[in-house]
C-alpha positions in Angstrom: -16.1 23.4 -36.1 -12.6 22.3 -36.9 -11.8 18.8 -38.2 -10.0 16.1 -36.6 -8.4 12.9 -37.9 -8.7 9.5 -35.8 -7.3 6.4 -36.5 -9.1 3.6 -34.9 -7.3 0.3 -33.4 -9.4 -2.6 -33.8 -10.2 -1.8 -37.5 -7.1 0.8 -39.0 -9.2 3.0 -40.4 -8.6 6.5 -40.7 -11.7 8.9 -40.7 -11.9 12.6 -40.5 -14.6 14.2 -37.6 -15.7 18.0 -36.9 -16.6 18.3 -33.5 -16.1 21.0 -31.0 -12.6 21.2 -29.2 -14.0 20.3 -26.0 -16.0 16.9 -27.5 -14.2 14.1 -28.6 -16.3 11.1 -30.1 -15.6 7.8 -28.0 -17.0 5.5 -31.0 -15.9 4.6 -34.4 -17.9 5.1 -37.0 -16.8 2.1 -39.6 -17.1 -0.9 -36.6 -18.6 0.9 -34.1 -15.9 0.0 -31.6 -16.4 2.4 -28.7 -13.0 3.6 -27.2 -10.4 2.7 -29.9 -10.2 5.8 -31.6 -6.6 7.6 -31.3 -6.6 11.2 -32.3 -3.6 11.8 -35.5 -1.4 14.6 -35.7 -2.9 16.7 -38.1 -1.1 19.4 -40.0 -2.6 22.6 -39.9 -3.0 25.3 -43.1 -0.9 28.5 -43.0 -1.1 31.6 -46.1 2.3 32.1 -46.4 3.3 35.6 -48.5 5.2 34.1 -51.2 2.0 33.0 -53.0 1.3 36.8 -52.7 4.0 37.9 -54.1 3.8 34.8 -56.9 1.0 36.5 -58.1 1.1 37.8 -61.9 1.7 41.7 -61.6 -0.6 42.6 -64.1 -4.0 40.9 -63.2 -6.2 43.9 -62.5 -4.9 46.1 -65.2 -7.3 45.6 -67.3 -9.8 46.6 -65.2 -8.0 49.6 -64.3 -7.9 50.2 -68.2 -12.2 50.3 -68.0 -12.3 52.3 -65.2 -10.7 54.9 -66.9 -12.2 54.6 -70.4 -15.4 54.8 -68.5 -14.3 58.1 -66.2 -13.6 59.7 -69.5 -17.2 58.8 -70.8 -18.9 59.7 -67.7 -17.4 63.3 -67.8 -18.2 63.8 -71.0 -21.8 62.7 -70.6 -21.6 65.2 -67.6 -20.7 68.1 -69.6 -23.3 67.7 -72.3 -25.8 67.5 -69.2 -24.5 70.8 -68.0 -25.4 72.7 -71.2 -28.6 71.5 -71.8 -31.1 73.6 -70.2 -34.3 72.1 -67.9 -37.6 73.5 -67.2 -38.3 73.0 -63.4 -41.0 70.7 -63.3 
Protein backbone atom coordinates (compact mmCIF):
# COMPACT_ATOMS: atom_id res chain seq x y z
CA UNK A 1 0.00 0.00 0.00
CA UNK A 2 1.68 3.26 -0.59
CA UNK A 3 2.05 6.00 1.95
CA UNK A 4 0.53 9.27 2.12
CA UNK A 5 1.24 12.39 4.21
CA UNK A 6 -1.75 14.58 5.69
CA UNK A 7 -1.49 17.63 7.48
CA UNK A 8 -4.49 18.22 9.63
CA UNK A 9 -6.10 21.90 10.15
CA UNK A 10 -7.48 22.15 13.49
CA UNK A 11 -4.32 20.62 15.20
CA UNK A 12 -1.04 21.09 12.50
CA UNK A 13 0.10 17.91 12.71
CA UNK A 14 1.63 16.09 10.06
CA UNK A 15 1.17 12.21 10.09
CA UNK A 16 2.09 9.66 7.49
CA UNK A 17 -1.03 6.99 6.39
CA UNK A 18 -0.87 3.76 4.00
CA UNK A 19 -4.05 3.23 2.63
CA UNK A 20 -5.22 2.10 -0.78
CA UNK A 21 -5.34 4.87 -3.62
CA UNK A 22 -8.94 4.74 -3.87
CA UNK A 23 -9.47 5.20 0.26
CA UNK A 24 -8.68 8.25 1.82
CA UNK A 25 -9.09 8.53 5.78
CA UNK A 26 -11.67 11.35 6.65
CA UNK A 27 -10.35 11.43 10.48
CA UNK A 28 -7.29 12.53 12.18
CA UNK A 29 -5.64 10.38 14.14
CA UNK A 30 -3.97 12.85 16.99
CA UNK A 31 -7.60 14.92 17.69
CA UNK A 32 -9.81 12.89 16.07
CA UNK A 33 -11.15 15.77 13.97
CA UNK A 34 -13.07 14.21 11.16
CA UNK A 35 -12.67 16.13 7.80
CA UNK A 36 -9.64 18.37 8.41
CA UNK A 37 -7.12 16.28 6.97
CA UNK A 38 -5.33 17.92 3.69
CA UNK A 39 -3.41 15.46 1.65
CA UNK A 40 0.74 17.02 1.21
CA UNK A 41 2.68 16.85 -1.70
CA UNK A 42 4.86 14.05 -1.23
CA UNK A 43 7.99 13.44 -3.16
CA UNK A 44 8.32 10.30 -4.63
CA UNK A 45 11.78 7.86 -4.66
CA UNK A 46 13.48 7.40 -8.11
CA UNK A 47 17.06 4.91 -8.66
CA UNK A 48 18.87 7.16 -10.60
CA UNK A 49 22.19 5.39 -12.57
CA UNK A 50 24.71 7.48 -11.17
CA UNK A 51 24.67 5.58 -7.80
CA UNK A 52 25.35 2.65 -10.25
CA UNK A 53 27.92 3.77 -11.76
CA UNK A 54 29.35 5.33 -8.10
CA UNK A 55 29.80 2.02 -7.23
CA UNK A 56 33.56 0.79 -6.35
CA UNK A 57 34.71 -1.21 -9.48
CA UNK A 58 36.24 -3.84 -7.67
CA UNK A 59 33.57 -5.20 -5.20
CA UNK A 60 33.05 -8.71 -6.45
CA UNK A 61 36.61 -9.47 -7.35
CA UNK A 62 37.32 -11.23 -4.74
CA UNK A 63 34.86 -13.45 -5.15
CA UNK A 64 35.70 -14.00 -8.61
CA UNK A 65 39.31 -14.66 -7.14
CA UNK A 66 37.47 -18.01 -5.12
CA UNK A 67 35.65 -19.05 -7.78
CA UNK A 68 38.56 -19.71 -9.65
CA UNK A 69 40.81 -21.03 -6.87
CA UNK A 70 38.03 -23.33 -6.29
CA UNK A 71 37.47 -24.42 -10.25
CA UNK A 72 41.20 -25.28 -10.18
CA UNK A 73 40.59 -27.55 -7.00
CA UNK A 74 37.53 -29.10 -8.29
CA UNK A 75 39.29 -30.30 -11.48
CA UNK A 76 41.90 -31.54 -9.87
CA UNK A 77 39.80 -33.51 -7.38
CA UNK A 78 38.03 -34.65 -10.74
CA UNK A 79 41.02 -36.04 -12.25
CA UNK A 80 42.20 -38.10 -9.28
CA UNK A 81 38.52 -39.51 -9.37
CA UNK A 82 38.93 -40.55 -12.90
CA UNK A 83 42.02 -42.78 -12.19
CA UNK A 84 40.86 -44.46 -9.42
CA UNK A 85 39.16 -47.57 -10.29
CA UNK A 86 35.42 -48.75 -8.74
CA UNK A 87 33.99 -52.07 -8.26
CA UNK A 88 30.21 -51.91 -9.50
CA UNK A 89 28.35 -52.43 -6.52
Amino acid sequence: MPRYRYKCRECEQEQIIFHKIEEAPTECTKCTKVGALDKMLTTPFVKSRSLEEEQDPNVGTLTHEYIEANRDILKKQQEELKKKSYEPS
